[in-house]
N, C-alpha and C positions, 0 to 999 in steps of 0.2 A: 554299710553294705547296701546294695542298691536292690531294690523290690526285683526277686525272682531269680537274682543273680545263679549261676553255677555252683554254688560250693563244692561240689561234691570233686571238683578236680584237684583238689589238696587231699594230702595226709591226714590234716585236721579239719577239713570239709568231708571228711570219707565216717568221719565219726557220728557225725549230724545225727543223720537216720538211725543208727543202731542206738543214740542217745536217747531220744524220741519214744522207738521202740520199747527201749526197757522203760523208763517212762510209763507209758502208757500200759503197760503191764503190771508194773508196779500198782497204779491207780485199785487194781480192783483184787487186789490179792489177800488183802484183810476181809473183803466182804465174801469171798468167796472159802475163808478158809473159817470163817463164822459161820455161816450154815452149812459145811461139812462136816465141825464137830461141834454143833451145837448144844447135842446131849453132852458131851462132858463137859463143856465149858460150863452148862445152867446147872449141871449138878455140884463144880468145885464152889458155886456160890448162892448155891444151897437156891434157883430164882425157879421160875415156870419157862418154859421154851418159849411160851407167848410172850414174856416178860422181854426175853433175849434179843427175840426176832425184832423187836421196838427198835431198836441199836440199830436197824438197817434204815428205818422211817427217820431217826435222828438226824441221821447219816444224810439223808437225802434231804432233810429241811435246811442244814449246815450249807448242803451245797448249794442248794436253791437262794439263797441269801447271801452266802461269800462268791457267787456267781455276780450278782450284782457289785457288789463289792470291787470283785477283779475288773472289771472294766475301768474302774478311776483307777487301781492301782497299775495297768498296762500304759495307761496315758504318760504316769507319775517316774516308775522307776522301770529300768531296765530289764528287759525279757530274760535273760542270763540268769539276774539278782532273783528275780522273783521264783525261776524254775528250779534253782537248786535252794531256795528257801523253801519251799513245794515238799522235796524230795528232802529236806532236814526235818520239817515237820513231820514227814509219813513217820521218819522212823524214829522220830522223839514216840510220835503218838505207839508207833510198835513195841517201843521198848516200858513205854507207862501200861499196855493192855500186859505186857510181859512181865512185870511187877505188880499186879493189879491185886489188892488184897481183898478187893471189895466189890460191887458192881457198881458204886458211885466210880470208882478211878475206873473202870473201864468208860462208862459215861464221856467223863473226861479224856480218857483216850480216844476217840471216839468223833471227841469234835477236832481233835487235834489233823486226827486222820485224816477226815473227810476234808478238813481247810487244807492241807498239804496235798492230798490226793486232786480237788478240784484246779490247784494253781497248775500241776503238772501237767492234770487233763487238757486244760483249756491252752497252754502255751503248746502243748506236743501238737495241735491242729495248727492253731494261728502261725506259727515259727514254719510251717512246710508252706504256706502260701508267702511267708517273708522271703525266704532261700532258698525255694526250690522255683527254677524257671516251668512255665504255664504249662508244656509238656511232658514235662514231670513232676505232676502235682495229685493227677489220677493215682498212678503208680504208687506215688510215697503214701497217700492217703488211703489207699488199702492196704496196704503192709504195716502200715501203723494201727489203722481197725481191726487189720489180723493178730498183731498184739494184743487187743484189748480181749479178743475171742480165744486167743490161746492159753489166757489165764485161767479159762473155763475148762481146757483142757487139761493143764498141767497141776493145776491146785488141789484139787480135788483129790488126786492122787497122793501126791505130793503130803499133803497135811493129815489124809488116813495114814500114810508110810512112816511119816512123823511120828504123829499123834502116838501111833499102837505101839510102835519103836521106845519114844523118849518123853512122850505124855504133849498134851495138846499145847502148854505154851512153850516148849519149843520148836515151833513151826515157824513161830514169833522173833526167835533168839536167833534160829541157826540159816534160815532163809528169809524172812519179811524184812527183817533190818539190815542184812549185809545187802538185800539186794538196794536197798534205800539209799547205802553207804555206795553203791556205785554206779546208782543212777544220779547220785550229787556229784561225782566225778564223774564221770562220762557230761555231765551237763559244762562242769567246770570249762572241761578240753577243749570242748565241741566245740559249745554256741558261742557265736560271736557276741563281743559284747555291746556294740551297736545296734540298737533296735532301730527297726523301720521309722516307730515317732521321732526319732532324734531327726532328720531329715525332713519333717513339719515346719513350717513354717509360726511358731507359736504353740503352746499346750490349748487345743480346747476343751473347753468345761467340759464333763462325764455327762450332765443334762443334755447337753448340745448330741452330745454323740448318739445318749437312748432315743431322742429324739428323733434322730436320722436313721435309726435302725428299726424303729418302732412304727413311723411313719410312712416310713416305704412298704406300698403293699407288696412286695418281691420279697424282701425282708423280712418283713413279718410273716408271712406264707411260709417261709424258710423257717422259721423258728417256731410256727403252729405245727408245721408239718411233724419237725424234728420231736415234739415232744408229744404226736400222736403213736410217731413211731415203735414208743418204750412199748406200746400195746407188743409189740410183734414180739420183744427182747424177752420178754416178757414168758413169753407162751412156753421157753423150754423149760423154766424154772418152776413153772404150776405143772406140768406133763408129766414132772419125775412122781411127782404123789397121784395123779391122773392113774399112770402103770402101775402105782403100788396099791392102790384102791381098790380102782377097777379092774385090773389085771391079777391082782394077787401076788404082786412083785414084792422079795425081800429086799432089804435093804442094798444087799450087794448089788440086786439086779436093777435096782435102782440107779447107785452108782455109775455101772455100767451104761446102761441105756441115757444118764443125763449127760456121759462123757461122750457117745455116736453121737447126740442131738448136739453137744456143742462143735463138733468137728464139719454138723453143715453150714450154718451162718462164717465159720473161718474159711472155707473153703469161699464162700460165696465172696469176700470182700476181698481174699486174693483174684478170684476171673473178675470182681466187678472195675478193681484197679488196673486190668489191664484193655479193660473195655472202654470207659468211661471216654479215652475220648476217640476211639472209633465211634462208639455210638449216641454219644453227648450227655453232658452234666444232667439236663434235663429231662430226656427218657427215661436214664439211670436212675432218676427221683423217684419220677413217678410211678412207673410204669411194675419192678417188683415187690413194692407192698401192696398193691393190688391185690397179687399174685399170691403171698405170701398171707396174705388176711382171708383171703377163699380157703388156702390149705390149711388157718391156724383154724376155722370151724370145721373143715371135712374129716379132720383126722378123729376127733371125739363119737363121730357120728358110725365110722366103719364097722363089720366085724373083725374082728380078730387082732389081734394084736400086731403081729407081721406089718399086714396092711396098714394098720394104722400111723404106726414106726416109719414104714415109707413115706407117708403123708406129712410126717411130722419131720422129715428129712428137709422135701422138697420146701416146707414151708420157712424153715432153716435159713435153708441155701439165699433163695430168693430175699430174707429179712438181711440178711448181710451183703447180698449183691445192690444193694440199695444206698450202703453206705458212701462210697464212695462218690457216685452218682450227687446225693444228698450235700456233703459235707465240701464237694469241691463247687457247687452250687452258691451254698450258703457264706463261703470263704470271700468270693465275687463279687456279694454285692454292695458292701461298701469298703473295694481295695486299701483305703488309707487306714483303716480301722478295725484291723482282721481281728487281734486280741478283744477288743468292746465287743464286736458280732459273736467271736468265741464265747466270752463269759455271760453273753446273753443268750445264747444257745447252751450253755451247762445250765443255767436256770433251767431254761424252759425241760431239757432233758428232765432234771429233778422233780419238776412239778410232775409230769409226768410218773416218773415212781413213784411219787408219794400217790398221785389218784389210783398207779395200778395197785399199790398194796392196800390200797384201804377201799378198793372195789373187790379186790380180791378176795380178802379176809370177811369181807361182809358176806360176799356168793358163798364162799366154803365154811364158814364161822356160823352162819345164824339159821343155814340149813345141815343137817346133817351129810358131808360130802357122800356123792353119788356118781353113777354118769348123767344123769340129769345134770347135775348142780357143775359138773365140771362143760358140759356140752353149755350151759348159759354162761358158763365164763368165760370160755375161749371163744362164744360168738359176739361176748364184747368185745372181746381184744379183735380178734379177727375184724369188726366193725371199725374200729381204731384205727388199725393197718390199713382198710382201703381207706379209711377219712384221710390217712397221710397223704396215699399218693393222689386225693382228687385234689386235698387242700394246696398240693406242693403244684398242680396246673397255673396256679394263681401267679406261681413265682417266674420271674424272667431269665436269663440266661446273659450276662452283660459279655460274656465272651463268645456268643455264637457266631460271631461273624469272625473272629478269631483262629486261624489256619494253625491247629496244633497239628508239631511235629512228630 
């Protein structure tokens, strides 16, 4: 299949994106349904929540690691092979946390996750710059980021409605792994089974490729950028305890106000998908985590809650209107080697979680939380967020002189 081609004009090209989708939705429906029912799961095994919360730092060193990894293995075998191997592993690893007698087999569940979750991750980006022609690349790439933010939407809910109904591991049983079971069929249908490297002229070394990705200061600008980012991802996930603390929010209200704060960034990555190329990959980069790092510190600083909520809205929006801008950027700059650039961009994402949790936990863990202690956190992060979009200045735009339709 030829770089950028149409699929989408088949029966079985009309499946692509909705394969994608689920996909990239799938990726993060374990970590989000672990810290919704954190207290039962640390009580059924008898651990500390802090012990729990590790499970998410695991998570992201797995990825940070089989990030490198997938780059030799996109060179090696087939995008199809590898993405419903991806989506067989999420839900081995769902169905061993679903059986878990212990908190060593969650452990193991765990990496299991995170390697199946990362192979999807990284193929669901690289596979819309394989098959989707340059025009419709903005578009797919925010509906696919909106995936990944709707998770934050629906899970949450979704796993209390569970949990209090039928006890927390069937959340596991009745939704995590069927969805798993048909993001490996939707993969099956969909994707073609011709990858872009088949059409190379020779397999080159995975050396050869970091090289050319690391080397390039666009590239690498691209991949700094992307993993200053996680600052911004960041900020609605420390806010929810932000209103509990400082606001005197109960848990429901908690809930609540962490499901408004995820419906700005999904909003934000559907307008920024259909902007991206009226107003260019590289504005789109730069220009709203600026935006979005000014509002992740003013919000800590306001009176009143309301105002605050607003603050924490706008800076939402803007952290996901950036994505697509960002990731059809990064897609570009070395065309022959979208998956290598992918799974070197899931690293750098991870490294990124792993400094915000362990910045995080340090600001809130070794002072007693406060508004103070949360106002120094979010001016890191907020600091974070404009380092993306000054660092992302650096990067180039190989399609600008490129007349998208």
């Amino acid at each position: 299949m030829g770089e950028g081609s149409d699929v989408t004009k088949n029966l079985k090209g009309r499946l692509i994106l909705p394969a994608l989708l689920v996909g990239t939705f799938l990726t993060l429906t374990v970590t989000i349904f672990a810290s919704t029912l954190v207290v039962d799961i640390a009580k059924t095994f008898r651990v500390s929540i802090g012990t729990l919360t590790l499970l998410g730092l695991i998570g992201a060193f797995v990825g940070l690691f089989f990030g490198i990894a997938m780059g030799a293995l996109t060179l090696r075998f087939r995008h199809k092979l590898l993405y419903i191997l991806g989506a067989v592993l999420y839900g081995f690893g769902s169905l061993l946390y679903f059986f878990a007698p212990n908190i060593t087999t969650v452990l193991l569940a765990t990496f299991f996750l995170a390697t199946g979750g990362s192979m999807v991750g990284i193929l669901a980006i690289s596979l819309i710059g394989d098959l989707f022609p340059m025009n419709k690349r903005g578009w797919a790439i925010g509906l696919v980021m909106s995936a990944a933010l709707a998770a934050y939407v629906v899970m949450p809910f979704l796993s209390g409605l569970i949990g209090q109904i039928e006890g927390w591991r069937d959340v596991l049983l009745l939704f995590i792994f069927p969805t798993s079971v048909f993001c490996a069929i939707l993969g099956l249908l969909a994707i073609p089974s011709k990858s872009v490297q088949d059409n190379l002229a020779g397999k080159p070394r995975y050396l050869e490729v970091f090289k050319k990705v690391l080397l390039s200061k666009s590239a690498l600008a691209c991949q700094v950028g992307n993993m200053l980012r996680i600052c911004l991802a960041l900020v609605p996930l420390y806010a929810i305890a932000f209103y509990r603390i400082v606001f005197l929010q109960n848990v429901f209200n908690g809930g609540v106000i962490g499901t408004i704060a995820s419906l700005a960034p999904f909003s934000g990555t559907l307008v920024g998908g259909r902007l991206v190329n009226r107003v260019g990959r590289k504005p789109m980069a730069v220009v709203p985590p600026i935006i979005s790092g000014v509002f992740a510190i003013a919000f800590t600083f306001v009176p009143g809650m309301v105002f605050s909520l607003a603050l924490l809205l706008v800076q939402g929006f803007f952290g996901g209107l950036m994505l697509s801008g960002l990731f059809n950027l990064a897609l570009e700059q070395v065309p022959s080697f979208r998956s290598s650039m992918m799974s070197i961009a899931n690293s750098f994402q991870n490294l990124g979680t792993i400094l915000g949790i362990v910045i995080g936990g340090a600001i809130l863990s070794t002072l007693h939380p406060n508004a103070g202690n949360f106002q120094l956190l979010m001016t890191v992060l907020g600091v974070g967020g404009v380092a993306s979009g000054l660092v992302l200045l650096l990067a180039k735009d190989p399609c600008k002189t490129q007349k998208s339709g």
